[in-house]
N, C-alpha and C positions, 0 to 999 in steps of 0.2 A: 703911102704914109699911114693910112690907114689899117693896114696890116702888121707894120711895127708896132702900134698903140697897143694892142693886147700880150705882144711878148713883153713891154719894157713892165705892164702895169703886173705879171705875172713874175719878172722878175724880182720886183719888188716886194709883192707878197711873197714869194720864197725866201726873199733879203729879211723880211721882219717878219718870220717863222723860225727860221736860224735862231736871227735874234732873240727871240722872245725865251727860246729853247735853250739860247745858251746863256740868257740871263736867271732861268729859273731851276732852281734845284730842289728836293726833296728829302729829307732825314728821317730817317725811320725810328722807331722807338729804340732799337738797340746800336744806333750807331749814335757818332758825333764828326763832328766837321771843320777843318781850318781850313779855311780859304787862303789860298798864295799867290799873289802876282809877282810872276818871273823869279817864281821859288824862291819867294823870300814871304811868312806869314803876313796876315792883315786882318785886324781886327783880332774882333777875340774869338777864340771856340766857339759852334751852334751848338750847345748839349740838349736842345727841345725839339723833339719831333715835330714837322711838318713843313710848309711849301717855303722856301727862301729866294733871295736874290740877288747876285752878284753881278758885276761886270760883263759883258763877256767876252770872247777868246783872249783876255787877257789874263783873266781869274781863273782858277782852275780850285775845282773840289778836292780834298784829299778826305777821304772816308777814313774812321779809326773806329774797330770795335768799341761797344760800353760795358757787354758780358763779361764773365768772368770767365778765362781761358786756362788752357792746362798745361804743365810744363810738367816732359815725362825725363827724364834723364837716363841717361844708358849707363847701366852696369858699371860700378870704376873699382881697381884694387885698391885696398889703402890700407897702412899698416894702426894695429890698435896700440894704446898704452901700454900693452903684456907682448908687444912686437910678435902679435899674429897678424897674416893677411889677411883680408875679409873682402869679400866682394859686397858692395853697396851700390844698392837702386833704391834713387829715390822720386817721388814726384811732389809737386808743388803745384797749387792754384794762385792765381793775380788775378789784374786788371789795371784799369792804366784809369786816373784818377784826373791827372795832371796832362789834360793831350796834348795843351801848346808844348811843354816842357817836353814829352815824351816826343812829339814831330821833330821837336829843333835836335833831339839827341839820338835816337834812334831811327828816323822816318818809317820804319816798316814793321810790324812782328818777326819777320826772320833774324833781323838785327837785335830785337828783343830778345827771343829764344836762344841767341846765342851768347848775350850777356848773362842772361838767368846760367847758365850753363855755365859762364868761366865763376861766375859769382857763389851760386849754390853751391857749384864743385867744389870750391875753398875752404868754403866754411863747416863742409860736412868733412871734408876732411882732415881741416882743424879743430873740429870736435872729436872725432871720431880717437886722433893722435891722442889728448888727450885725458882720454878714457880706456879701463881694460873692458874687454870682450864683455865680461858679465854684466857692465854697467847697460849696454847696449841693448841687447839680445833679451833684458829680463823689462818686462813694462813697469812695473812697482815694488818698490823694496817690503809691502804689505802684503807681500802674496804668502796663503798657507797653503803649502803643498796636499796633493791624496798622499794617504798613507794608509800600505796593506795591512788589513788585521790580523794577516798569518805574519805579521814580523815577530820577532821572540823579543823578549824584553831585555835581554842584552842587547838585541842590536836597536831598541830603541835608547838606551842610555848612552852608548857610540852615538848616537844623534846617526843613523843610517837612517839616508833618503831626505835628508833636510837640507833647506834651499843655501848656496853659496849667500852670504849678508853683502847687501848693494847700501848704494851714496844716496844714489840717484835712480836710476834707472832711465829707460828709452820713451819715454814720453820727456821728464826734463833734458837728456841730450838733446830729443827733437825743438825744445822750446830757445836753447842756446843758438841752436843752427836758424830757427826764426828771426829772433831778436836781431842776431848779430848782421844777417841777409838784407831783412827787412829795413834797416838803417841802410845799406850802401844802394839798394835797389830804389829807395825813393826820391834818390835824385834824379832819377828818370822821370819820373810822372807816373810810376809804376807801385800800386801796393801790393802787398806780397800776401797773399789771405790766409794761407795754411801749407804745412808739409810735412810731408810723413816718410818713413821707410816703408819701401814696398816689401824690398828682401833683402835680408840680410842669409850672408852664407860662405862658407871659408871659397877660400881661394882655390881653385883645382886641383892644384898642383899640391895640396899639401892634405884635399878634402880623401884620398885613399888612406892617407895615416890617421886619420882622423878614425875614419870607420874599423881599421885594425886595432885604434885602441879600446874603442867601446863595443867590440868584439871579445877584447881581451880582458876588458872590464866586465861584462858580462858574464864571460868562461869561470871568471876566478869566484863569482857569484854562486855560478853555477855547481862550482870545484867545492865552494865551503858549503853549500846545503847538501850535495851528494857525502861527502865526508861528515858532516853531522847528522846524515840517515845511515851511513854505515855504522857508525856508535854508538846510535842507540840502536840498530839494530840486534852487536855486538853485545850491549847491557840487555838486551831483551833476551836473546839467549840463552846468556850466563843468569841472569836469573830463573830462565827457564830451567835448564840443569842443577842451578841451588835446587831449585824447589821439588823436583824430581828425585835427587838425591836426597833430601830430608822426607820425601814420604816414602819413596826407599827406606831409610834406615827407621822412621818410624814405624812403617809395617813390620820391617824385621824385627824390631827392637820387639812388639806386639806378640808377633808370630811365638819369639823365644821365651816371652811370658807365661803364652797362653799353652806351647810345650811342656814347659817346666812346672806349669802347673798339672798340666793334663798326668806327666812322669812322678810327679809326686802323688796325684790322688792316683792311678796306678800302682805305685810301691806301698802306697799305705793300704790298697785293696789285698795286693797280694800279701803283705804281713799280716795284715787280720787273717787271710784263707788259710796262711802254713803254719799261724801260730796258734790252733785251734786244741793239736795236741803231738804229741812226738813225733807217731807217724809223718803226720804233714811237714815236720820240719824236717823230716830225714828224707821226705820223699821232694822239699825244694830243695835242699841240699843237693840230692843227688840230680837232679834235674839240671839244676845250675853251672854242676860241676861235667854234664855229658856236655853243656852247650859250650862250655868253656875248652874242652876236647875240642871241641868240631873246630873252633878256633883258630887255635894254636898249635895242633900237630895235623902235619901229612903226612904222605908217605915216603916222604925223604926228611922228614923231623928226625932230629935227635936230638934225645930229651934227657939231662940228668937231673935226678931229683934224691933227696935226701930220704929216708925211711918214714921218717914220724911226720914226712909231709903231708898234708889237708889232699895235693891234689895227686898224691900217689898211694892213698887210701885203699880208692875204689878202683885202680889198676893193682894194687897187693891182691884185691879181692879174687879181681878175674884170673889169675893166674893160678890162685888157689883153687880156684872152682874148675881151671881144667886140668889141672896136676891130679884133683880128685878124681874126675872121670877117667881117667889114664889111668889113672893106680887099678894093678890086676885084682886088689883084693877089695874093690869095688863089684857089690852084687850085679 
C-alpha cells in the first residue's frame, strides 16, 4: 500500500502539469490569438503580448500573424485598351487588422493568398482593359524627356523624340487597382497597404514583332541621317568644283590680261625700234614677211598670188636676183 502512495501522488503531479500547461499560453509581440472551443471562437481576439489563460484540452489556440505580409502574384496575360497583350506581375503588401473577422472567413494565410490572388487578379485586369499601353508603361504625364543636341532643327519642329501625351499614367492606374481591392479585401479583416507593378512586358508571342519594328524604326532613322550626310556631302562637292572652276577662270581671265598686256607693251617696243627710220621699217617689214613664209608655204604649197601683192614683193625680188646671176652678161 505503501508503494502505491508515491505512483498515485506522481500521477497527479503529472495530471496538474498537463494542466497547468495546457491552461497557459503565450503571445508574442508579433502575433495575435483567438481562442476556439470545438472550433467555434470565444471571447474576443488577445492583440497584447504576454502570458494567458484558457481552458484546457478543450480550448485550443489559433495563432495569426500581426506583421505585414507579401503577396507576390504570378505573371498573367491581359489585353490593354489599344487590344495589345501585356504580361503583368504584380505584388502587393496587407495585413490582417480584423482577426476575428479574418478566422471566421479565411482561417489560414493560404486561404488568404489565394483570395488576394482571385481578387487583385480582377481588378488589375479591369484596369489594365481599361487603359491603352502608354497609360501604363509611362509613371507621369509631367515627365520631360533627354533630347540630343546633335537633333537639327527641323526635326526639333516635327516634335522628333517627344513623349506620347498620357491621362494618367501608372502610378494613378496603380491607385484605381488599390482603391477598388482594398474595398472587397476588407471584409476579410484584411487591409491592403500598397501595390505596385513589378513588370510590365508584351506578351511573347507578339514580343519578336515588337523588336522587328524598333529595328525597323531605327533602320529608317538610320536611312534618313545616312541620306542627309550624302547631300550634304554632294552640296560639299559641288561647291567644291564651283569654287575651283571660278578660280580656274579667274586665273585665266588674269593670265589673259596680263598676256595682253605684256603683247601690247611688246608691239609698242617694237614700233618704237622699227619706226626710228626707213631702214628699220623695211628691215620689219622684211622680217615679218620671211616669218610669214615659214608659215604658210611647204614644200607641197601652191601658192597664187597676184603681181602688185605686199607678199609677192620679196619673192619678185628673188627671182630677179637669180635670173641676174644666170645671165651670161653677168661679170
Amino acid at each position: 500500500m505503501n508503494k502505491v502512495k508515491p505512483f498515485i501522488v506522481f500521477g497527479i503531479l503529472a495530471l496538474f502539469i498537463i494542466t497547468v500547461k495546457g491552461a497557459l499560453y503565450t503571445v508574442s509581440e508579433v502575433e495575435q490569438v483567438i481562442i476556439t472551443q470545438f472550433g467555434k471562437p470565444v471571447g474576443e481576439p488577445v492583440t497584447e503580448a504576454g502570458l494567458n489563460i484558457k481552458v484546457p484540452f478543450i480550448q485550443d489556440v489559433n495563432v495569426i500573424d500581426k506583421r505585414i505580409l507579401e503577396w507576390d502574384g504570378a505573371p498573367s496575360d491581359m489585353p490593354t485598351k489599344d487590344k495589345l497583350y501585356i504580361s503583368v506581375d504584380l505584388f502587393a503588401r496587407w495585413r490582417i487588422t480584423e482577426p476575428l473577422q479574418y478566422f471566421l472567413r479565411l482561417r489560414d494565410e493560404r486561404s488568404a493568398q489565394s483570395r488576394l490572388d482571385d481578387i487583385l487578379g480582377s481588378e488589375t485586369r479591369n484596369a489594365i482593359a481599361k487603359h491603352e499601353l502608354i497609360e501604363i508603361i509611362r509613371t507621369t504625364k509631367n515627365r520631360t524627356p533627354l533630347r540630343d543636341d546633335s537633333l537639327l532643327d527641323t526635326e526639333r519642329d516635327i516634335k522628333m523624340g517627344n513623349l506620347v501625351p498620357i491621362q494618367k499614367g501608372r502610378k494613378l492606374v496603380e491607385e484605381e487597382i488599390f482603391s477598388a481591392a482594398a474595398e472587397k479585401i476588407r471584409v476579410f479583416g484584411i487591409e491592403l497597404l500598397d501595390i505596385r507593378f513589378k513588370r510590365i512586358n508584351y506578351n511573347a508571342s507578339v514580343r519578336p514583332k515588337i523588336y522587328d519594328r524598333m529595328i525597323s524604326e531605327r533602320r529608317q532613322i538610320a536611312e534618313r541621317y545616312l541620306s542627309e550626310g550624302k547631300g550634304e556631302a554632294a552640296r560639299i562637292r559641288g561647291n567644291r568644283v564651283r569654287d575651283l572652276n571660278k578660280i580656274q577662270s579667274e586665273a585665266y581671265r588674269k593670265v589673259e590680261e596680263i598676256r595682253g598686256l605684256a603683247d601690247a607693251k611688246a608691239a609698242n617696243i617694237y614700233a618704237r625700234a622699227y619706226n626710228q627710220n626707213p631702214q628699220a621699217v623695211s628691215l620689219y617689214e622684211f622680217t615679218r614677211t620671211m616669218q610669214s613664209y615659214r608659215s604658210i608655204l611647204s614644200r607641197e604649197t601652191t601658192l597664187i598670188l597676184s603681181t602688185d601683192s605686199d607678199l609677192f614683193k620679196f619673192l619678185k625680188q628673188i627671182d630677179t636676183e637669180i635670173e641676174s646671176k644666170q645671165s651670161p652678161n653677168n661679170p
